[in-house]
N, C-alpha and C positions, 0 to 999 in steps of 0.2 A: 101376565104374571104379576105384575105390578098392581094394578085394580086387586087383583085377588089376594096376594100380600097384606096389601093395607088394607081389603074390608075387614071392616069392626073396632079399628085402632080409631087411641084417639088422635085428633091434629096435629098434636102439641107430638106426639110419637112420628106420624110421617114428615112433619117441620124437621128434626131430630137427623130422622135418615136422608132426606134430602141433603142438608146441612152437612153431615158427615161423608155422602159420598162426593159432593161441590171438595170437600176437602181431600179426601183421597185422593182426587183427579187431580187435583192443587199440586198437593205434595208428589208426585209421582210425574208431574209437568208436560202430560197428557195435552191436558188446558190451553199450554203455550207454543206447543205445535203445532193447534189446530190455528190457531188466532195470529198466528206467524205466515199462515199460506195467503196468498194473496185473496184480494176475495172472488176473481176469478176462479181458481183453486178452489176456492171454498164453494161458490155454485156449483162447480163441474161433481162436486162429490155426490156418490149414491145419500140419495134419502137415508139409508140405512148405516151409515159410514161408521168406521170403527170409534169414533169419541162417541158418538152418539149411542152406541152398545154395550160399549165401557162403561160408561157414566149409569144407565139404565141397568147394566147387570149389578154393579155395585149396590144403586139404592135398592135392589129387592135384594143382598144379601144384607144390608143393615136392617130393612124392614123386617127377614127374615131371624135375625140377630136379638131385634126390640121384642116381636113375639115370644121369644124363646125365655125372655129375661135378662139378656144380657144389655147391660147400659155402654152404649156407644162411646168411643173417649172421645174428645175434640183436640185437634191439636191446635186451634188458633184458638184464642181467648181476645175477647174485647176487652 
């Protein structure tokens, strides 16, 4: 889904949706429960484990978002 999402965009657009969904997971502290388990924990988890499906479903709905026209907001500023 992701490959097929982003064929034909430019970089600077899939840079964009990565970026934005690293931040969704951010804010939503996704991110800090995974990296909280030991890493124990974190071996034993399936390949497919829910941060990892999280994170990958969000970047093809901003991927799918940039397509459409709509400009992604960012909520952290440098």
């Amino acid at each position: 889904m992701f490959q097929k999402l982003a064929k034909g965009m430019d970089g600077a657009d899939v840079v964009m949706a990565l970026k934005q969904a690293g931040e969704e997971i951010w804010a939503v502290g996704i991110d800090e429960t995974y990296t909280s388990m030991s890493p124990q924990a974190q071996d034993d988890e399936p390949l497919g484990n829910a941060f990892d499906i999280t994170w990958l479903t969000v970047v093809c709905i901003k991927l799918k978002e940039i397509k459409q026209g709509k400009k992604p907001k960012t909520r952290i500023h440098s």
